[in-house]
N, C-alpha and C positions, 0 to 999 in steps of 0.2 A: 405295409403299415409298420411303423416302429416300432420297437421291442416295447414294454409297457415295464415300465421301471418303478413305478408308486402305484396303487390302488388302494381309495381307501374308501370303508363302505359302512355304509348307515352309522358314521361315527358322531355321538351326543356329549356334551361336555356342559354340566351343571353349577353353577354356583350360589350361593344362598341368593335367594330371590331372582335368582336369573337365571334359563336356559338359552347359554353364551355358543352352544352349539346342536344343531338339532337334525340328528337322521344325514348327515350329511354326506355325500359319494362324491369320490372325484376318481379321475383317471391322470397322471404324468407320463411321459412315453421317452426314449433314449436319446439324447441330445435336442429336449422342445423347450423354448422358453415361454413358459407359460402363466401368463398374469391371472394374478387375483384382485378385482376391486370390488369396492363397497363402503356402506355409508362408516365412519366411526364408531366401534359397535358391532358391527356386522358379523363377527367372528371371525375375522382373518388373521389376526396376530394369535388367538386362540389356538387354531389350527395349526400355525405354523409352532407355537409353543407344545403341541401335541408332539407333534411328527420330530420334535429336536427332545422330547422328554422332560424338558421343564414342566407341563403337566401333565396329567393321567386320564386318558379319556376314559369316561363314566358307561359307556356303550360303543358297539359295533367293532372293526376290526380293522386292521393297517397289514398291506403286502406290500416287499417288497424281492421284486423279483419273480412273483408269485408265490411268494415263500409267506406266511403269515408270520407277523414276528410281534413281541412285545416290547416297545421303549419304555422303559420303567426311565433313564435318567437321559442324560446328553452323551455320557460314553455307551449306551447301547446304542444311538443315533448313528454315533460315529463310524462305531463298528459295522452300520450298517449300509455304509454311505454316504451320511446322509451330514451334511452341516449348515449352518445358519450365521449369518449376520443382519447383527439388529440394526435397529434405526440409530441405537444411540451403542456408539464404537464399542469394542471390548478390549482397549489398550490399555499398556502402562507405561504414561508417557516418557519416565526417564531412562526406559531401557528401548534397546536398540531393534532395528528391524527383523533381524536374525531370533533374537532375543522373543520378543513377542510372536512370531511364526510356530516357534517351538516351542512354546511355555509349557511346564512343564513334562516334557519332551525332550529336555536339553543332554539327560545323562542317558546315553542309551546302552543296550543291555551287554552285560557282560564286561562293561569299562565302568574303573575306578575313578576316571577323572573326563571331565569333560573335554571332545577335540573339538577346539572351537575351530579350526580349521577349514574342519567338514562342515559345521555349523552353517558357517558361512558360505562355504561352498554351494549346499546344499537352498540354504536358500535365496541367492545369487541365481541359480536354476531355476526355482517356481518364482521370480519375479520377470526372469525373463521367459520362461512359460508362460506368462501372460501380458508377453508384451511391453514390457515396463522398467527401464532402465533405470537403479538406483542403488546407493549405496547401501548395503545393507547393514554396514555398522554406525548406520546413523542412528541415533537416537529418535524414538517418534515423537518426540514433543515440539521439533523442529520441520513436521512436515505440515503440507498444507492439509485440507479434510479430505481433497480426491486424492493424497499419496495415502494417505491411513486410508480408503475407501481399498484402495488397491492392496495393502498393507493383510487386512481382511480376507479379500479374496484369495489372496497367495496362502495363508493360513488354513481357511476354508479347504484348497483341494492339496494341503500339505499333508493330511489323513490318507491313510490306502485308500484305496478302494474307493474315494469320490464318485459319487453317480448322481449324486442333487444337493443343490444350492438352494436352503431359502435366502429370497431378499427383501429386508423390510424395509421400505422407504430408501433404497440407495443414494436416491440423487436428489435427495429434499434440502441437502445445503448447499448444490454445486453448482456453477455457473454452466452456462449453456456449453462451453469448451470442453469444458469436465466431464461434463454427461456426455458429451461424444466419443470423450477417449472411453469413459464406464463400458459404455455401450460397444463398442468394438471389443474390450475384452470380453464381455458377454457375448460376444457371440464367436470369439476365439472357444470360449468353455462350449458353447454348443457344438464346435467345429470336432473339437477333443471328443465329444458325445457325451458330455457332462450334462444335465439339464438342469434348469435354475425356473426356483417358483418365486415370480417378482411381482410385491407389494407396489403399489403406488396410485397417486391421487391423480398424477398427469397424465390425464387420457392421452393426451398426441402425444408422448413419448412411450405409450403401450401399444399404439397402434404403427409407431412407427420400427417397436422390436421386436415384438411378443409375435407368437405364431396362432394362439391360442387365450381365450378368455374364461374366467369362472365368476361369477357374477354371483354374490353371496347380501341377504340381506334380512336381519333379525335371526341370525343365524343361521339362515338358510339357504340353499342354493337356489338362485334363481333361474338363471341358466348358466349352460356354459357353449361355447361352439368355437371355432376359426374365426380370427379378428375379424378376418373379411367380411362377416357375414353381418354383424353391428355397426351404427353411424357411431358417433361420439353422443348426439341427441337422446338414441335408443338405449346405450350404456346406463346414461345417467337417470332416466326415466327407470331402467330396471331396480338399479340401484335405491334410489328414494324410494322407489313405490308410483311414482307421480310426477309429472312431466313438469319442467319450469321453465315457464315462458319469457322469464324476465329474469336476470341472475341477480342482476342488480336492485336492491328496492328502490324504489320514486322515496323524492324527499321534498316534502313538500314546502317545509321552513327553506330561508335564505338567511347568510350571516346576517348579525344586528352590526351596525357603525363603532361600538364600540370596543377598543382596543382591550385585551384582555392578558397577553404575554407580548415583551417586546425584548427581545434582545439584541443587543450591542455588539460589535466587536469582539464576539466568541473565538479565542484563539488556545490550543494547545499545541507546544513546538513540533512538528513534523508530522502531526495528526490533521488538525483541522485550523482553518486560518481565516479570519475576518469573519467571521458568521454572522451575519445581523439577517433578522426578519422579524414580522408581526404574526398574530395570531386574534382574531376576532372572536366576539361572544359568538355561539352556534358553528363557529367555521369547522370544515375538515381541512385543515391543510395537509397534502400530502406532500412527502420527499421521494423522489425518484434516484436511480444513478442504478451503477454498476456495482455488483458487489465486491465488498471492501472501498467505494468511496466517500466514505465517511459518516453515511445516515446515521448511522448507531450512535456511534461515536459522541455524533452530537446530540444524541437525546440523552445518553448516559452523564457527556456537560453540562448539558443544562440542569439534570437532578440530583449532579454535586456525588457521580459514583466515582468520575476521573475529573482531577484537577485540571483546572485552566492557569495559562499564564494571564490572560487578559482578558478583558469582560464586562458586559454589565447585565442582568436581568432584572424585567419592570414585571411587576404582575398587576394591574388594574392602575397604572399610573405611577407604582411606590418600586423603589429601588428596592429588592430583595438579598440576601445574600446567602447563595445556594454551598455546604462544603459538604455537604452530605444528605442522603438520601430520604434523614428524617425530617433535615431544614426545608425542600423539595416538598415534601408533605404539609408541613405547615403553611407553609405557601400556596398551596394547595394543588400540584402537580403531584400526580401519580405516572408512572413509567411503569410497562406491560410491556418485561424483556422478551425476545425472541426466544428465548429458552425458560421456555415455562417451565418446566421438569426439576431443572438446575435452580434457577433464577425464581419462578413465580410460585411455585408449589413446596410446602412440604409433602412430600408423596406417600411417606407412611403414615399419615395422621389424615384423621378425619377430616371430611366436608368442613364440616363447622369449626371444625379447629381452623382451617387454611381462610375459609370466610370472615373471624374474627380478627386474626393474626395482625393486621394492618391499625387496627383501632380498638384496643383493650379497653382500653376507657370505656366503651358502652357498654361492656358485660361481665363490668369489675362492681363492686359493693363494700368499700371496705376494704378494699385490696386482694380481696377472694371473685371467683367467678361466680355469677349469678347464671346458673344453669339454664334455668328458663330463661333468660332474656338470650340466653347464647343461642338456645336451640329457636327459638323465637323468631332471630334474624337469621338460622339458616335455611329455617323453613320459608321465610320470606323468598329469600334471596333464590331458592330454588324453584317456587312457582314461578316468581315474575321473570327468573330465567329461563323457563323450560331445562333444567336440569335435569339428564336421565340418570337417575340411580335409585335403588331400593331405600336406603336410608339416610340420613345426614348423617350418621354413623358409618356409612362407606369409607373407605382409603380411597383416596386421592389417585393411587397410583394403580386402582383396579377401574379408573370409570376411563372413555375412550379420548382420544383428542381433544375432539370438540366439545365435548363436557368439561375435562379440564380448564380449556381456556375458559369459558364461563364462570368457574367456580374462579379464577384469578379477574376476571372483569367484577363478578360477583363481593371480591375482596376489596376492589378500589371502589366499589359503590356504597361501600362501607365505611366510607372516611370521607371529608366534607371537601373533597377534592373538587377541583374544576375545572381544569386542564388534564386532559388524557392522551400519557403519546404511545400509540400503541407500534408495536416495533415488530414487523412478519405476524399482524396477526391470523392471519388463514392457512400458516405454515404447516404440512403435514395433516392439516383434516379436509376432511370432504366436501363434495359441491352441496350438500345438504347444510351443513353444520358452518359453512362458508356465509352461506346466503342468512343464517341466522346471526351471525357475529354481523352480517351488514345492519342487518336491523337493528341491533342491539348500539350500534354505532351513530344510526340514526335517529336512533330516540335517546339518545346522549345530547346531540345537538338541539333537537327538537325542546328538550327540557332547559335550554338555554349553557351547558356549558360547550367547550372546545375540544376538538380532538387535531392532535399530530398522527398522519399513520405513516408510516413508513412500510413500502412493499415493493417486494421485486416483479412481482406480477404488476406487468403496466397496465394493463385494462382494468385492474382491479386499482388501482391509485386514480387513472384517469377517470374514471366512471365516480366513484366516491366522492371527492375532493373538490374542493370548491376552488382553489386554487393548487397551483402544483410547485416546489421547488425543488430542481435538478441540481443537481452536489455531484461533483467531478475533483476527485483529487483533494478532497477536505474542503472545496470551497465552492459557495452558495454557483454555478453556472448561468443559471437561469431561474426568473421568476413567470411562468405562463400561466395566465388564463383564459377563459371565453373561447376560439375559435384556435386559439395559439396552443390549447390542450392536446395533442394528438401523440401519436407512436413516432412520429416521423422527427418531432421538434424534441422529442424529452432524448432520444438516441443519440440526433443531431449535438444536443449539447453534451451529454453523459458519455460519448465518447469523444 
């Protein structure tokens, strides 16, 4: 049996209205890559903010080594072992690789001036420690997000004494290539006998590295065992509570004949080029392709965030003129960016602040807010959503994935929009809170407006969408529907 490198036992973690961790034990053991999933919610970033000192657990105890110890902050963590990368980077992007490896780290002891020298040398060694040949006096704002993914982990075991790695959502923005090279360095760090506790929502990519599963749900453990021992079926059923027969929900409407968005000739020089397509009342049209072929790009054209050189957009027949994101609104397109956090949230303000934010005008009087009408609509907006949170007074940036995205669906249903393009919306949350944003997508339709979605997941475009447009290289490839919808045709042209 391997050496047992973490234990952690009957540990509870509180917060107003919610028991976000409850009684919870786990075992880690010396070089095991060992996954945690569960639904958004579930306490697993909890956990992992525990064991890194960002918070203070309320009950029970943490060993490491067999040693019991207290992480009051993230340099106890450190000292202990122990380091973490988030979901969302910890860089700065105009200093150099060296540079962010060592932050502050750079003047080491007993020298008046720093040897960048060694700097460099040094971390020239932990990139190549992990397999990964790069210059390290580049600057990170020039790399892609798997060279900063890497960028991380090199910093991560640049502490003495490394002996675990959490990872929260690693490979949530990297194409399939990516995740392969990820994945091989993870399991270089196991080779070292480093062990890493790895977040993530893709099942086949936990059963195709992890050795080991913890299965956590309302804070709880549900189970935990040897991957071997769980289907993908079993996981997900632990997970929610309750088996799902169907991912996808039935939809019962079909688009109506009438044209609803039409664009022209959507062109930005060396981005995106000739883009014309329709969009019908009730329709889901999805975009498919490779990431970086332009999906975004063109939905951020269309709602006037990046200029076009040439162009035309119709919205119910009328020539529109889209140069910004408020023109976009009046017209009554809403865009639901990929980056909710950045883009669709303010994350230290409440619920109903973020719910009204889009459409002041309903819960203005005089130019003052009218309290009860504010709280009014985000009570609304929270029942007809299934929003988990204690109050419309929560932060934004304490409710889980899939509630966030809601409270930003919840904010463009708040404004007399009628074209919705939603842009990775099931990125980084659950097969639970997945299957809810499909509903919520199809009673969009059902209520007679349109949705764009764009998503890298093909079964989840293909299943959705009443038609499909494949974008290769900034330009429309293919328009498929009916029998022509498949994995085989959208690849065929996206590549």
């Amino acid at each position: 049996m391997k050496d047992l490198i973490l234990e952690v036992k009957n540990v509870s973690k509180i917060f107003p209205g919610v028991r976000a961790l409850d009684q919870v034990s786990l075992k880690v053991r010396k070089g095991e890559i060992h996954a945690f999933v569960g639904e958004n919610g579930a306490g697993k970033s909890t956990l992992m903010k525990i064991l890194n000192g960002n918070y203070k657990k309320d009950e029970g105890s943490i060993y490491i080594d067999g040693q019991e110890v207290e992480i009051q902050c993230p340099d106890d963590a450190r000292s202990f072992g122990i380091s973490i990368i988030f979901q969302e980077l910890n860089l700065v992007p105009h200093l150099s690789i060296a540079e962010n490896i060592f932050m502050g780290r750079l003047l080491r002891e007993g020298k008046r001036f720093i040897d960048w020298k060694q700097v460099y040398q040094e971390a020239d060694a932990l990139m190549e420690q992990i397999g990964y040949q790069i210059d390290t006096r580049t600057a990170v704002e020039k790399l892609s997000v798997a060279q900063k993914q890497m960028v991380e982990i090199a910093k991560a075991i640049s502490y003495p004494n490394t002996k675990l790695i959490l990872m929260d959502e690693p490979s949530a923005t990297l194409t399939n290539r990516e995740c392969e090279k990820l994945f091989e360095v993870i399991r270089g760090l196991k080779e070292q006998g480093i062990s890493v506790i790895y977040i993530s929502h893709k099942l086949e990519e936990i059963a195709e590295l992890c050795e080991w599963v913890t299965i956590l749900r309302d804070g709880k453990i549900i189970d935990t065992g040897s991957i071997s021992d769980f289907t993908k079926d079993e996981m997900i059923s632990k997970m929610i509570g309750r088996e799902i027969t169907n991912k996808f929900p039935r939809r019962d409407v079909r688009p109506g004949k009438k044209e609803i968005l039409k664009v022209e000739g959507l062109s930005r020089h060396g981005v995106i080029t000739d883009i014309s397509f329709t969009l019908r009342e009730g329709e889901v049209l999805g975009l498919a392709g490779l990431v970086g072929a332009g999906r975004t790009e063109i939905a951020r054209a269309v709602t006037g965030i990046d200029y076009v050189d040439t162009g035309k957009i119709y919205v119910e027949g009328r020539h529109v003129r889209i140069n910004n994101p408020k023109d976009a609104l009046k017209a009554g397109i809403a865009y639901l960016s990929e980056d909710r956090k950045q883009e669709g949230l303010v994350l230290r303000a409440p619920i109903k602040w973020n719910i009204s934010m889009a459409n002041m005008n309903r819960i203005l009087s005089m130019g003052v807010v009218n309290e009860k009408k504010d709280e009014a609509i985000a009570d609304e907006m929270i029942e007809r959503l299934l929003i988990k949170t204690p109050s419309r007074e929560q932060y934004a940036m304490n409710l889980s994935g899939g509630n966030q995205q809601k409270i930003v669906v919840a904010k463009w249903l708040n404004t007399d929009a009628k074209i919705f393009i939603f842009d990775e919306p099931t990125r980084g949350i659950d097969v639970g809170a997945k299957y809810e944003i499909y509903v919520l997508i199809n009673q969009l339709v059902q209520e007679g407006k349109s949705v764009i979605m764009i998503s890298s997941e093909l079964p989840e475009v293909l299943e959705m969408s009443d038609r499909v447009l494949v974008i290769n290289k900034g330009k429309v490839a293919a328009e498929l529907t009916g029998e022509a919808m498949n994995a085989q045709s959208v690849m065929g042209y996206a590549i």
